[in-house]
ModelCIF file with pLDDT and N, C-alpha, C, O atoms, coordinates in Angstrom:
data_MODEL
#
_entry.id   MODEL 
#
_entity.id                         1 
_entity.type                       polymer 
_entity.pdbx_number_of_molecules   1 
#
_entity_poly.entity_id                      1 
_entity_poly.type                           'polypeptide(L)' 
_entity_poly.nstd_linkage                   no 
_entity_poly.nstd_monomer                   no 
_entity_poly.pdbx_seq_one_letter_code       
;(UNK)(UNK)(UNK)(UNK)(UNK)(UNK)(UNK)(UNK)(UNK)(UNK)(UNK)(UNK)(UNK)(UNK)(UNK)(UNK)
(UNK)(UNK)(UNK)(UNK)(UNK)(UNK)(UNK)(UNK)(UNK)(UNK)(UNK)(UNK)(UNK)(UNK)(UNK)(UNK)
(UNK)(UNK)(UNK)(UNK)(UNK)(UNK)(UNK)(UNK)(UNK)(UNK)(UNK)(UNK)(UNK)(UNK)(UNK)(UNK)
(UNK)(UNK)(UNK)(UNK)
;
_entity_poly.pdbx_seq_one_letter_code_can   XXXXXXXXXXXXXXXXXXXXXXXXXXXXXXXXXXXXXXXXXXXXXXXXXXXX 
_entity_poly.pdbx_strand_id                 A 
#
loop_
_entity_poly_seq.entity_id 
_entity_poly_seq.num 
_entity_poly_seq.mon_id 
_entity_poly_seq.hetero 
1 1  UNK n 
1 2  UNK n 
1 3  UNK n 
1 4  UNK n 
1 5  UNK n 
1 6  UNK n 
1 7  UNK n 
1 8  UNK n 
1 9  UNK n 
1 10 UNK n 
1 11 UNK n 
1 12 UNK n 
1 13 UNK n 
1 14 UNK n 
1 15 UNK n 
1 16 UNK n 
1 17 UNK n 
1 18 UNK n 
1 19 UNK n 
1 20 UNK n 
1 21 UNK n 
1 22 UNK n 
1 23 UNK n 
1 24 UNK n 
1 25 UNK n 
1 26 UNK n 
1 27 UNK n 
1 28 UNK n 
1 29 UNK n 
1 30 UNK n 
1 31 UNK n 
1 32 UNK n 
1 33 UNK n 
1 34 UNK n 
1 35 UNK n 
1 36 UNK n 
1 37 UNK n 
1 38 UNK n 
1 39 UNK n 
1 40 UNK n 
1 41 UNK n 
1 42 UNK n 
1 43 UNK n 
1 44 UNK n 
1 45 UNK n 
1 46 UNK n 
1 47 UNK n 
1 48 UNK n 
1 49 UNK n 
1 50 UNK n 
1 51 UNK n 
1 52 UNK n 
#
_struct_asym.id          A 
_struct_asym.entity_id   1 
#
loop_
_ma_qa_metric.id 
_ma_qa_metric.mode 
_ma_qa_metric.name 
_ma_qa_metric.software_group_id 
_ma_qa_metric.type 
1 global pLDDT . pLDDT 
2 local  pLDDT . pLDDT 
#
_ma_qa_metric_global.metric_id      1 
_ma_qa_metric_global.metric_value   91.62 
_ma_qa_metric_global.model_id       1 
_ma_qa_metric_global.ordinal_id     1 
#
loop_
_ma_qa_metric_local.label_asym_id 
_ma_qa_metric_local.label_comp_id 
_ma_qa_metric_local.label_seq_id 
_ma_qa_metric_local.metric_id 
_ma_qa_metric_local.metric_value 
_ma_qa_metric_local.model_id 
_ma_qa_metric_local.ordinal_id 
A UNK 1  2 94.00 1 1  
A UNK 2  2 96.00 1 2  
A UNK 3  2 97.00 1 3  
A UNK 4  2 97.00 1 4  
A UNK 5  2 97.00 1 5  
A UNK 6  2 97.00 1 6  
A UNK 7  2 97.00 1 7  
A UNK 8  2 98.00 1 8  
A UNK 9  2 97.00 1 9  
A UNK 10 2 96.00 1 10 
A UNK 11 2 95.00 1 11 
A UNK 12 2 93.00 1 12 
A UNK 13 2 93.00 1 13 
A UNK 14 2 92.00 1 14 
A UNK 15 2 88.00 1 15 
A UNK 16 2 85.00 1 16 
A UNK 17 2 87.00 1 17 
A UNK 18 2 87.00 1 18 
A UNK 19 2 90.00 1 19 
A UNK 20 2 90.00 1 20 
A UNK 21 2 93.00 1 21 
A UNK 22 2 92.00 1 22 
A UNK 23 2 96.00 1 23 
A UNK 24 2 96.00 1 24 
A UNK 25 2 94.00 1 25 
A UNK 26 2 96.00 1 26 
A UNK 27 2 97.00 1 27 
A UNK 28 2 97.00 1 28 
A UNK 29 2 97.00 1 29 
A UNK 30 2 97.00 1 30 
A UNK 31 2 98.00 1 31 
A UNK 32 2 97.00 1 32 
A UNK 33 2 96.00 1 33 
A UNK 34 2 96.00 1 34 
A UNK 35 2 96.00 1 35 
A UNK 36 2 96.00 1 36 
A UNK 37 2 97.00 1 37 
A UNK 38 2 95.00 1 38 
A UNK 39 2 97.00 1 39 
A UNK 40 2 96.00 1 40 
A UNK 41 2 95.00 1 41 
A UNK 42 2 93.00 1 42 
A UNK 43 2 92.00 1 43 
A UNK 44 2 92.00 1 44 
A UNK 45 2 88.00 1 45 
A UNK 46 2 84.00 1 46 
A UNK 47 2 78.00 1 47 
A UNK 48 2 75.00 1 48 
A UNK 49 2 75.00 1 49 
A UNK 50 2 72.00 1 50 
A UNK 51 2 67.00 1 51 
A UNK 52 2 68.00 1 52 
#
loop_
_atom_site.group_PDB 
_atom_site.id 
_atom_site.type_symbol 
_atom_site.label_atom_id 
_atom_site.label_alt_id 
_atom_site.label_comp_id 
_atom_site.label_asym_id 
_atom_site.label_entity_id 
_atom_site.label_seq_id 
_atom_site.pdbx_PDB_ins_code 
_atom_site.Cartn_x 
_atom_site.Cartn_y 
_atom_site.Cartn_z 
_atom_site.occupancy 
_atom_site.B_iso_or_equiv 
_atom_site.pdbx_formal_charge 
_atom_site.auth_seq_id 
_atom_site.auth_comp_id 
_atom_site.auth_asym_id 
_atom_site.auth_atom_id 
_atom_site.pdbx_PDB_model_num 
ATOM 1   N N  . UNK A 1 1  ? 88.936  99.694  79.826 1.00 94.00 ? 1  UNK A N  1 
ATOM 2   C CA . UNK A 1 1  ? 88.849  101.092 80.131 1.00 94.00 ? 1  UNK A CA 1 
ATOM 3   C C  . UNK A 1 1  ? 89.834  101.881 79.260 1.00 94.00 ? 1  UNK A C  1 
ATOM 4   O O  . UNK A 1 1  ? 89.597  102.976 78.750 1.00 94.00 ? 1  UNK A O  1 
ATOM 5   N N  . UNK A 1 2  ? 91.244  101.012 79.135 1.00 96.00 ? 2  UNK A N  1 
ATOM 6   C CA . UNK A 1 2  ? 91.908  102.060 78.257 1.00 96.00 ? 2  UNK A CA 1 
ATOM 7   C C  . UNK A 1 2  ? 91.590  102.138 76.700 1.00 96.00 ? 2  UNK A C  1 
ATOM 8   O O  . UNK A 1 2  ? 91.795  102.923 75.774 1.00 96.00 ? 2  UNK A O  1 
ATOM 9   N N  . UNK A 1 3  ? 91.210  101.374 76.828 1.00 97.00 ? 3  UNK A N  1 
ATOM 10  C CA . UNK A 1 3  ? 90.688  100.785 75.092 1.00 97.00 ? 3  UNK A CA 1 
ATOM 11  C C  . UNK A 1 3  ? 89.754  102.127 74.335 1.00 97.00 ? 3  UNK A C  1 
ATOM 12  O O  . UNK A 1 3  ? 89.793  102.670 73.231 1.00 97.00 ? 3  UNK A O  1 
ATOM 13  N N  . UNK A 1 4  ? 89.264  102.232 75.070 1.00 97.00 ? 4  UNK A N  1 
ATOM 14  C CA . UNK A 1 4  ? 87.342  103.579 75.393 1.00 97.00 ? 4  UNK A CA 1 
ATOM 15  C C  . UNK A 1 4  ? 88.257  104.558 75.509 1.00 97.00 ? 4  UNK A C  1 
ATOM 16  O O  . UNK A 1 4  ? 87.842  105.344 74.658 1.00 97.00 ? 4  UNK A O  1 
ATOM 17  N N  . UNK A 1 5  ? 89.602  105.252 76.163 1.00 97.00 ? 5  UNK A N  1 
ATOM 18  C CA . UNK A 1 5  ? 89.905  106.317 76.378 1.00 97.00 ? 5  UNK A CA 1 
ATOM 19  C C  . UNK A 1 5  ? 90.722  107.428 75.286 1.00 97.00 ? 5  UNK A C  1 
ATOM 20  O O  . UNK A 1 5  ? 91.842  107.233 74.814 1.00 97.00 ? 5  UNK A O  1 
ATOM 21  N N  . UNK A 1 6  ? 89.978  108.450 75.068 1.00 97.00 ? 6  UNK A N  1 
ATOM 22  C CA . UNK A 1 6  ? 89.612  109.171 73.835 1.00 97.00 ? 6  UNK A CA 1 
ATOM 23  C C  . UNK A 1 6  ? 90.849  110.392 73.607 1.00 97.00 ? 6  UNK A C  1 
ATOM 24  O O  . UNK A 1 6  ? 91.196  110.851 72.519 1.00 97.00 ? 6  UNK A O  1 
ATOM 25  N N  . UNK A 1 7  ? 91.365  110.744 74.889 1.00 97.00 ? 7  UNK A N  1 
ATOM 26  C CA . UNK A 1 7  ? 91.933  111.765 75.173 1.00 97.00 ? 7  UNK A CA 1 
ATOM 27  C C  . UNK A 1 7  ? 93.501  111.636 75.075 1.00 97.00 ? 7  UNK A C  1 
ATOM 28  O O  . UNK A 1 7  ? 93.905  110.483 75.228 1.00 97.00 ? 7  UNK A O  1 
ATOM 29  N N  . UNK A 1 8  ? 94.557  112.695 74.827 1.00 98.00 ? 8  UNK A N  1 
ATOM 30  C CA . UNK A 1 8  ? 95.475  112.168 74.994 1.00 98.00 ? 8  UNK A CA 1 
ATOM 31  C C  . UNK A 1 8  ? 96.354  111.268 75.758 1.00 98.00 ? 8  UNK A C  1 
ATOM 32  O O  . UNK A 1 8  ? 95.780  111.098 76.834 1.00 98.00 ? 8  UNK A O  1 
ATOM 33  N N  . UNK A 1 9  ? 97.481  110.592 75.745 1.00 97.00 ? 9  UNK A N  1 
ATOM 34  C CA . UNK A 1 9  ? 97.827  109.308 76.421 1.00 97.00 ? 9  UNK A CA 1 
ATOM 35  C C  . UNK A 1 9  ? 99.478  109.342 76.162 1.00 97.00 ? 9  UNK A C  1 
ATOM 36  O O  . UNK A 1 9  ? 99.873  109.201 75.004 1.00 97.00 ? 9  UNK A O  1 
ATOM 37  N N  . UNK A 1 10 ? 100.249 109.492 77.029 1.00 96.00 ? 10 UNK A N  1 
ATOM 38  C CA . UNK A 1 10 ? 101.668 108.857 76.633 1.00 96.00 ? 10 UNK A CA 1 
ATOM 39  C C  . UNK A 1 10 ? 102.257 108.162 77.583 1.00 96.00 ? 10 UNK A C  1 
ATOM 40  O O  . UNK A 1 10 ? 102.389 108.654 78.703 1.00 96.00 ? 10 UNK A O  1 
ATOM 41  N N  . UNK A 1 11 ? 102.765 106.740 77.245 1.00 95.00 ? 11 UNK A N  1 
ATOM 42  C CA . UNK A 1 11 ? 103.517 105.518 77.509 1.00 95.00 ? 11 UNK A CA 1 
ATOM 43  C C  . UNK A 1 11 ? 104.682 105.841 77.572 1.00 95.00 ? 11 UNK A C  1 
ATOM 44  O O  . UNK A 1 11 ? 105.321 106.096 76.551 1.00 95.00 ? 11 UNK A O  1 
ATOM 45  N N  . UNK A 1 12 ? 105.222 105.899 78.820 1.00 93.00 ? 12 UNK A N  1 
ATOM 46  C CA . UNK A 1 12 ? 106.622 106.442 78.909 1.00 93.00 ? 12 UNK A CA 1 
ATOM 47  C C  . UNK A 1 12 ? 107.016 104.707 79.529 1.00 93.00 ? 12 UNK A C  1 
ATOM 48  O O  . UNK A 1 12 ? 106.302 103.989 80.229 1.00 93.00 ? 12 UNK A O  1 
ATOM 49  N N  . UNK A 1 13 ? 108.111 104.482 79.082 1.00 93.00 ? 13 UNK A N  1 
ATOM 50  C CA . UNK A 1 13 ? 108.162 103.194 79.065 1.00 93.00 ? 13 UNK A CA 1 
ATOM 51  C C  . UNK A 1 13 ? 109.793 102.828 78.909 1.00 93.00 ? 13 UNK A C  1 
ATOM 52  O O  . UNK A 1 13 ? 110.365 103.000 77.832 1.00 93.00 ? 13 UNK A O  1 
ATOM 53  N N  . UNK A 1 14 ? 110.711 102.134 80.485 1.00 92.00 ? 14 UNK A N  1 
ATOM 54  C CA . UNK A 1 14 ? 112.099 102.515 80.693 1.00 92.00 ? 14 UNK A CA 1 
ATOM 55  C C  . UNK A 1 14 ? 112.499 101.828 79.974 1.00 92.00 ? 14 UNK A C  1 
ATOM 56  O O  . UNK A 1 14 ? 111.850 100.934 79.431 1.00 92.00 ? 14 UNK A O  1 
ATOM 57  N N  . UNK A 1 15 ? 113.712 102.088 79.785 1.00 88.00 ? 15 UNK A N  1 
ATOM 58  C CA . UNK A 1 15 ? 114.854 100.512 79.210 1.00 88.00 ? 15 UNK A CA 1 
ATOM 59  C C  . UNK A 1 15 ? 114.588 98.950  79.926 1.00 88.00 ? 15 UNK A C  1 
ATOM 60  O O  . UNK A 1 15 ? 114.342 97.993  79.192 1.00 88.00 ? 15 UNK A O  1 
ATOM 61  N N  . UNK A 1 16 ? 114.653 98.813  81.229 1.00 85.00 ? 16 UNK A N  1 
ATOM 62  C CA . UNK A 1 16 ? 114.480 97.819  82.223 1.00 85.00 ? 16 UNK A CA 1 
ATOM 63  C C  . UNK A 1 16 ? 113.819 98.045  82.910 1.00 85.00 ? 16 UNK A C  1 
ATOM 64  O O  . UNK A 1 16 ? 113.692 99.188  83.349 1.00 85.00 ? 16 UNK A O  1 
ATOM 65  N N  . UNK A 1 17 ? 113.017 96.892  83.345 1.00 87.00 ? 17 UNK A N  1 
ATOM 66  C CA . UNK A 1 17 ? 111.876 96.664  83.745 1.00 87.00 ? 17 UNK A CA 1 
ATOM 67  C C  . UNK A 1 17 ? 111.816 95.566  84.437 1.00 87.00 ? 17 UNK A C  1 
ATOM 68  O O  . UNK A 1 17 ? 111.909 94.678  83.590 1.00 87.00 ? 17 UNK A O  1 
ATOM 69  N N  . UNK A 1 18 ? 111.705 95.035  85.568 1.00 87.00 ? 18 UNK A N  1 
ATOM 70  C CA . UNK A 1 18 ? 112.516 93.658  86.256 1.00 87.00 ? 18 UNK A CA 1 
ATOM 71  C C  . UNK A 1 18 ? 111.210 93.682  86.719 1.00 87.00 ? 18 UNK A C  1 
ATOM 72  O O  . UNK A 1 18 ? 110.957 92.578  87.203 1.00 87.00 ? 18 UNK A O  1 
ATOM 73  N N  . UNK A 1 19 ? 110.177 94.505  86.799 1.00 90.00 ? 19 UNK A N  1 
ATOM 74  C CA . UNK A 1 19 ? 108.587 94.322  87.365 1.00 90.00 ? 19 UNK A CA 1 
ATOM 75  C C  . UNK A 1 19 ? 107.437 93.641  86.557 1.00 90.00 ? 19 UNK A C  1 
ATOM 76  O O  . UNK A 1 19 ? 106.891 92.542  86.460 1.00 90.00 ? 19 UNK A O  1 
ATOM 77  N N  . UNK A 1 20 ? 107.353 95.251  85.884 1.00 90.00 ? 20 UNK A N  1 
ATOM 78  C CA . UNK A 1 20 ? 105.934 94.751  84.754 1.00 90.00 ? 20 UNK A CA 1 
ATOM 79  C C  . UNK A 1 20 ? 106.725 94.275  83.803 1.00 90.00 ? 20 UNK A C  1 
ATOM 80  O O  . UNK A 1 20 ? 107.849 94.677  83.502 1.00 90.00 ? 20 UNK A O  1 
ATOM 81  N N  . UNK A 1 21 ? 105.704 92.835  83.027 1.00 93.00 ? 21 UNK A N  1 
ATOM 82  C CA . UNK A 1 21 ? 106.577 92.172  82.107 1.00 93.00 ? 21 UNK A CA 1 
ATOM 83  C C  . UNK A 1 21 ? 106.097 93.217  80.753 1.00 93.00 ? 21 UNK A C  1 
ATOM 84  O O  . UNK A 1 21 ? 105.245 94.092  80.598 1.00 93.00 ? 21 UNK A O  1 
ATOM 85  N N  . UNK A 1 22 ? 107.327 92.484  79.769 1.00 92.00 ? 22 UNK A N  1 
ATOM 86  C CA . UNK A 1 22 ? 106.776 93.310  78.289 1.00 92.00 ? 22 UNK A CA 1 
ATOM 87  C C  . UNK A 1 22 ? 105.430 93.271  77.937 1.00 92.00 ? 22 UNK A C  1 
ATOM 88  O O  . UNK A 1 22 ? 104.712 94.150  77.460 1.00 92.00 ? 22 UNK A O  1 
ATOM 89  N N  . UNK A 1 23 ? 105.119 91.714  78.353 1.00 96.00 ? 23 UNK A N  1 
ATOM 90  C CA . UNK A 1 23 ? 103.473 91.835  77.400 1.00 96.00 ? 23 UNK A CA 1 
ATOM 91  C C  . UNK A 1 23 ? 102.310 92.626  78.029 1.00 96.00 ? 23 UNK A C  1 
ATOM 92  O O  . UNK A 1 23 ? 101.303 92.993  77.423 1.00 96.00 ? 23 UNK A O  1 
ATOM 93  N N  . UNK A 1 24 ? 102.606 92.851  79.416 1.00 96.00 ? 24 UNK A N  1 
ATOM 94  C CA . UNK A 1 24 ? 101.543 93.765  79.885 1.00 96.00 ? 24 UNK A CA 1 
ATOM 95  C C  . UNK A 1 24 ? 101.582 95.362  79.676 1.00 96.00 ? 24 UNK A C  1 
ATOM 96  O O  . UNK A 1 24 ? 100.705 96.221  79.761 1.00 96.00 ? 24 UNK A O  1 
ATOM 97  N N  . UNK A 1 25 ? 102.863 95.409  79.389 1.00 94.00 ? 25 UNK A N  1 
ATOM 98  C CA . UNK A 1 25 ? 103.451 96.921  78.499 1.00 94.00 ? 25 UNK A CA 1 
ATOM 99  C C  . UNK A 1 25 ? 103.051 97.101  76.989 1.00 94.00 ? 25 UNK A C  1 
ATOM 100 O O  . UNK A 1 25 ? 102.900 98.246  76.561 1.00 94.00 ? 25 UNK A O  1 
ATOM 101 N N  . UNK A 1 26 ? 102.805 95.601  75.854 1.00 96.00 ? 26 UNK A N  1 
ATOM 102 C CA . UNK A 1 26 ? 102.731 95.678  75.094 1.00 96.00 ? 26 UNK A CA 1 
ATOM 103 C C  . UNK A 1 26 ? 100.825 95.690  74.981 1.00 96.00 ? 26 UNK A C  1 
ATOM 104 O O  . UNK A 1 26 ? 100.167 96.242  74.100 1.00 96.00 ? 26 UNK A O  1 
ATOM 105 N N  . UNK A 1 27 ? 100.410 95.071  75.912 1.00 97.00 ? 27 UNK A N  1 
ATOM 106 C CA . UNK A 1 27 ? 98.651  94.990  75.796 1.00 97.00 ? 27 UNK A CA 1 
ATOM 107 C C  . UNK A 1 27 ? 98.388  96.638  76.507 1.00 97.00 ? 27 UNK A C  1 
ATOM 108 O O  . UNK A 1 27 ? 97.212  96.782  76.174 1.00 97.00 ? 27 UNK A O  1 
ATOM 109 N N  . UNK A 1 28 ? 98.636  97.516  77.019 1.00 97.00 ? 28 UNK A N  1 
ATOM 110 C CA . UNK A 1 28 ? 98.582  98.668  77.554 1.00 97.00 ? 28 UNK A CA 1 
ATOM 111 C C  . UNK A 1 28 ? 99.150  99.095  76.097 1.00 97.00 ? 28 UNK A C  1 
ATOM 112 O O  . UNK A 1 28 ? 98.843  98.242  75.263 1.00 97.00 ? 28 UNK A O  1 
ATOM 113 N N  . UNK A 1 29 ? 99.531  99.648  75.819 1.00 97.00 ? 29 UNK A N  1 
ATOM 114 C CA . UNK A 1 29 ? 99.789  99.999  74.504 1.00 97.00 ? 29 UNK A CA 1 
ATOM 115 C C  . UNK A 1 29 ? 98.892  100.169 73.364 1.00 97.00 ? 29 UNK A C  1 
ATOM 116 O O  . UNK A 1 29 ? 98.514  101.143 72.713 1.00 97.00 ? 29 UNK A O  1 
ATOM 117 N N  . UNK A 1 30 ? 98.600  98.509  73.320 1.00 97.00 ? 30 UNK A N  1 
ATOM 118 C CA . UNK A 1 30 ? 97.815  98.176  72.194 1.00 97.00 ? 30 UNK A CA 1 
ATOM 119 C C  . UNK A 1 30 ? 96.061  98.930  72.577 1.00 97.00 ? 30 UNK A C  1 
ATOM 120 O O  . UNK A 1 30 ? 95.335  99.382  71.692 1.00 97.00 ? 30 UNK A O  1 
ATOM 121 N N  . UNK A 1 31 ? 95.747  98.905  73.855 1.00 98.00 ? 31 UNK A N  1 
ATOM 122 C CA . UNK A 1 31 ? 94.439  99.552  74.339 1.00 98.00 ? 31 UNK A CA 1 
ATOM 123 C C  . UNK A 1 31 ? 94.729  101.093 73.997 1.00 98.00 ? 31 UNK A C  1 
ATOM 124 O O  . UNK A 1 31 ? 93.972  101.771 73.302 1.00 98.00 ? 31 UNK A O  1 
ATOM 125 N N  . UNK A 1 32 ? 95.777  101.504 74.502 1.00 97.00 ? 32 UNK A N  1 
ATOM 126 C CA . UNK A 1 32 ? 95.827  102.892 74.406 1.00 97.00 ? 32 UNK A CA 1 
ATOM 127 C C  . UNK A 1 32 ? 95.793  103.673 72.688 1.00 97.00 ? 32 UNK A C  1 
ATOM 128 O O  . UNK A 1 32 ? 95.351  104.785 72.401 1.00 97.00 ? 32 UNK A O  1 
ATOM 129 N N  . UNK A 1 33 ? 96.388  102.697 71.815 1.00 96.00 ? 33 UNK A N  1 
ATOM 130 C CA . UNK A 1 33 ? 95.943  102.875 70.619 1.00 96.00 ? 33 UNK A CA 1 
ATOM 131 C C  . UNK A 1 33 ? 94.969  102.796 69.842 1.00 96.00 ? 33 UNK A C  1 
ATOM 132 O O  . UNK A 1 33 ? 94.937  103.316 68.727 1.00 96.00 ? 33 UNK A O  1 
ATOM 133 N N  . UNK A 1 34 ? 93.987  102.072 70.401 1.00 96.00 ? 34 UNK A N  1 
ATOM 134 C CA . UNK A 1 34 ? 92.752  101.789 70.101 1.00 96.00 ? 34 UNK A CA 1 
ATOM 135 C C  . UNK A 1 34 ? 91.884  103.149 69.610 1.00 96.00 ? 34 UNK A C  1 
ATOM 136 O O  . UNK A 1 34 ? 91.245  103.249 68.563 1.00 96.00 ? 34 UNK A O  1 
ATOM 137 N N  . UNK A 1 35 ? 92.040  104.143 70.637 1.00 96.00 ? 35 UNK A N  1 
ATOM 138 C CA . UNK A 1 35 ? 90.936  105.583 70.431 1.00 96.00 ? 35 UNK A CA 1 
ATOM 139 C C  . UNK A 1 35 ? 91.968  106.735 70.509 1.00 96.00 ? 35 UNK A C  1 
ATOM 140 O O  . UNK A 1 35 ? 92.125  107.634 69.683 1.00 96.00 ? 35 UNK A O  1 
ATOM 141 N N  . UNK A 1 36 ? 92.462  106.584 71.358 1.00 96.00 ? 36 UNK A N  1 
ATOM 142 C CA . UNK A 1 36 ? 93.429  107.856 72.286 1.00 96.00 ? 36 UNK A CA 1 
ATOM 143 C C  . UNK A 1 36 ? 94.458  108.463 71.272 1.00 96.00 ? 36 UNK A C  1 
ATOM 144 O O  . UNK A 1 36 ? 94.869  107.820 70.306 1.00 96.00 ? 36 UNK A O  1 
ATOM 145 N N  . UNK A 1 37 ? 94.848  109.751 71.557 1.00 97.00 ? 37 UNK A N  1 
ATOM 146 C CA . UNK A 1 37 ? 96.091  110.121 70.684 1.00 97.00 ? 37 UNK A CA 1 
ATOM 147 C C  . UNK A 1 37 ? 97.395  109.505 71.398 1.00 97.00 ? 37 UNK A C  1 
ATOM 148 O O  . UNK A 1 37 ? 97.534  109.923 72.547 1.00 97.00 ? 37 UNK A O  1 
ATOM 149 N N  . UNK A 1 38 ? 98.178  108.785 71.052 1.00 95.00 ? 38 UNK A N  1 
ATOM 150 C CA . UNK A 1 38 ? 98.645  107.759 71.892 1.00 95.00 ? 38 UNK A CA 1 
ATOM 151 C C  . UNK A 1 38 ? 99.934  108.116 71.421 1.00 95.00 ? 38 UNK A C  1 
ATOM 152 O O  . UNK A 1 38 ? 99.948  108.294 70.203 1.00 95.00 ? 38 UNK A O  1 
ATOM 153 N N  . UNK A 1 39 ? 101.223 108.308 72.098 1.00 97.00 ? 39 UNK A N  1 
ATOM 154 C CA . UNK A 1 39 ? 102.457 108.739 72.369 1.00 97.00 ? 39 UNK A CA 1 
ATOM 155 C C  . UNK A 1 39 ? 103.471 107.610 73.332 1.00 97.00 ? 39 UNK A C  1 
ATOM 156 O O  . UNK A 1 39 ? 103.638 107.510 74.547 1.00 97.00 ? 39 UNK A O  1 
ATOM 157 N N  . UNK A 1 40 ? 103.878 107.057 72.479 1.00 96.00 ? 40 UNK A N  1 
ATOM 158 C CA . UNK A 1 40 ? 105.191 105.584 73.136 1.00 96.00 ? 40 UNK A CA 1 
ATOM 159 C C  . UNK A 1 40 ? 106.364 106.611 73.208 1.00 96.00 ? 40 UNK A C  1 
ATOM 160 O O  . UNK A 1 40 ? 106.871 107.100 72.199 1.00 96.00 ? 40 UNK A O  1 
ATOM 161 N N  . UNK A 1 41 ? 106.877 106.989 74.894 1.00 95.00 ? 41 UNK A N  1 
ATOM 162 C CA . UNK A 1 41 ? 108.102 107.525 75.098 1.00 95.00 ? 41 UNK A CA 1 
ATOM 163 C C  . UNK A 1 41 ? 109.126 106.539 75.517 1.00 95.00 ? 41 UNK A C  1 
ATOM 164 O O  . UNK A 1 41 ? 109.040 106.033 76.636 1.00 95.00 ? 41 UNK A O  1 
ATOM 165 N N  . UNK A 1 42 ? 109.985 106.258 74.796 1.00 93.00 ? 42 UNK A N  1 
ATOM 166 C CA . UNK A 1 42 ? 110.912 105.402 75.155 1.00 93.00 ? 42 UNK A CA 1 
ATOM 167 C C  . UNK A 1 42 ? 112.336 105.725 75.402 1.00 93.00 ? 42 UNK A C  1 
ATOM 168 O O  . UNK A 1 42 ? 113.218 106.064 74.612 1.00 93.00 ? 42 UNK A O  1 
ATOM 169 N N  . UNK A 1 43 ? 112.358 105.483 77.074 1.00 92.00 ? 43 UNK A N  1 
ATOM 170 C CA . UNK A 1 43 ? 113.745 106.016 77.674 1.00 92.00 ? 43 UNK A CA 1 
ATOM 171 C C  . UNK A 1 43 ? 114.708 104.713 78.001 1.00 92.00 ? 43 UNK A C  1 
ATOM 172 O O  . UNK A 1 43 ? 114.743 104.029 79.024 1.00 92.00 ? 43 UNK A O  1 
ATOM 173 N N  . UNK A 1 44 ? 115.429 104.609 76.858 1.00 92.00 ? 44 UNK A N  1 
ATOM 174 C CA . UNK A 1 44 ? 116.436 103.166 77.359 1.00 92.00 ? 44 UNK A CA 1 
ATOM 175 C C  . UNK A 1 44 ? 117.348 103.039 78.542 1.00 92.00 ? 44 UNK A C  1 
ATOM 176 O O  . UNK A 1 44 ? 117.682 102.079 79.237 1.00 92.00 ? 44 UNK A O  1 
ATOM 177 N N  . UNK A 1 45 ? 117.718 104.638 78.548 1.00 88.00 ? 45 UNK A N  1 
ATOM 178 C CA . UNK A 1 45 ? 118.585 104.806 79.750 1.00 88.00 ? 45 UNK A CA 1 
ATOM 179 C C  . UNK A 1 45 ? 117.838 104.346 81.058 1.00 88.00 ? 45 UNK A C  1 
ATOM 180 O O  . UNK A 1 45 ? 118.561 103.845 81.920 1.00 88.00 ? 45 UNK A O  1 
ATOM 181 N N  . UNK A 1 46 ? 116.554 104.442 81.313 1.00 84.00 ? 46 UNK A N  1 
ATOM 182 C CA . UNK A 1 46 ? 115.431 104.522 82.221 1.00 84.00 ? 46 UNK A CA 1 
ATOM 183 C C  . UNK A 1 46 ? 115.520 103.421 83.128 1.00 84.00 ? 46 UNK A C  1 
ATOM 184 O O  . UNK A 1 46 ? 116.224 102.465 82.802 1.00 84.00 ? 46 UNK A O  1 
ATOM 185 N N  . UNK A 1 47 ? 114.911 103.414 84.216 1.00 78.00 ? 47 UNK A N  1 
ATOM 186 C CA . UNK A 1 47 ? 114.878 102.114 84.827 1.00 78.00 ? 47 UNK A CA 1 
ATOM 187 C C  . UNK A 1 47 ? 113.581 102.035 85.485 1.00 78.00 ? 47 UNK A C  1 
ATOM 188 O O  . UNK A 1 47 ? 112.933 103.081 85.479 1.00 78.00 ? 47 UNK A O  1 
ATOM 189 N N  . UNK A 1 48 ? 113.083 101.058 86.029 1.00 75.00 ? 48 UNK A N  1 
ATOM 190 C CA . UNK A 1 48 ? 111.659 101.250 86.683 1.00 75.00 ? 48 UNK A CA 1 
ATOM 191 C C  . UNK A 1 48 ? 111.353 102.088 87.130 1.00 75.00 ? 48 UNK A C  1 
ATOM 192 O O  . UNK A 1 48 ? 110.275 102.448 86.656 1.00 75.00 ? 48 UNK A O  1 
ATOM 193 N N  . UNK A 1 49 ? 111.815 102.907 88.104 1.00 75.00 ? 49 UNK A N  1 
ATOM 194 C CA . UNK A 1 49 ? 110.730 104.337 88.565 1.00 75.00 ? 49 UNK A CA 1 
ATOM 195 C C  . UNK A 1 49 ? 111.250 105.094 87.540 1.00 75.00 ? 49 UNK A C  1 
ATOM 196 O O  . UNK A 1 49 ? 112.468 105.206 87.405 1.00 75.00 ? 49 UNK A O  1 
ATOM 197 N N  . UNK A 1 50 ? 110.591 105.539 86.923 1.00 72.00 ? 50 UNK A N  1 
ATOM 198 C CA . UNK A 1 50 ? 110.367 106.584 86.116 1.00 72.00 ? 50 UNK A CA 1 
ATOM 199 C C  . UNK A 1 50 ? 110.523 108.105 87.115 1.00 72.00 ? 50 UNK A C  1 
ATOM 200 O O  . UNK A 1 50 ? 111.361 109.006 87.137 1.00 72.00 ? 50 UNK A O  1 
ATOM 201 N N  . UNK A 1 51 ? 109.201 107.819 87.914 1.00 67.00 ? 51 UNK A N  1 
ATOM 202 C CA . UNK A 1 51 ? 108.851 109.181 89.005 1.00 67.00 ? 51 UNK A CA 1 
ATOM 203 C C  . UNK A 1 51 ? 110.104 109.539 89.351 1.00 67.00 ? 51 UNK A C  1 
ATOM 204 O O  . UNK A 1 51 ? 110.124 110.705 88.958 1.00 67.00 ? 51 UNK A O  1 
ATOM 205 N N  . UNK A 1 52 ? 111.448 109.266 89.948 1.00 68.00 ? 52 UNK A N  1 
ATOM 206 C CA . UNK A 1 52 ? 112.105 109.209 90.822 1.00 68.00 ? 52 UNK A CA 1 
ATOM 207 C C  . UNK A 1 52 ? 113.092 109.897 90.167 1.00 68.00 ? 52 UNK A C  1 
ATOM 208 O O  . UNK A 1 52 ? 114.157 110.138 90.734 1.00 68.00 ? 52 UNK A O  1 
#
């Protein structure tokens, strides 16, 4: 599905991550680049919730 998705897209994506592993961050990525205008935000300071 993300692979097909055409529209803009940004990967905000923390420093640590003790949940989702890298490679499922790195295959989300790689789909989202596929079509999409695709934007990797990378917050090192960050930690899993982002939202919060």
């Amino acid at each position: 599905m993300l692979r097909a998705y055409e529209g803009r897209a940004v990967l905000a994506v923390p420093g640590t991550d003790a949940v989702i592993p890298p490679e499922v961050t790195e295959a989300v990525q790689d789909a989202l680049a596929a079509r999409a205008q695709f934007t990797r935000l990378e917050l090192p300071d960050a930690e899993r919730k982002l939202g919060q």
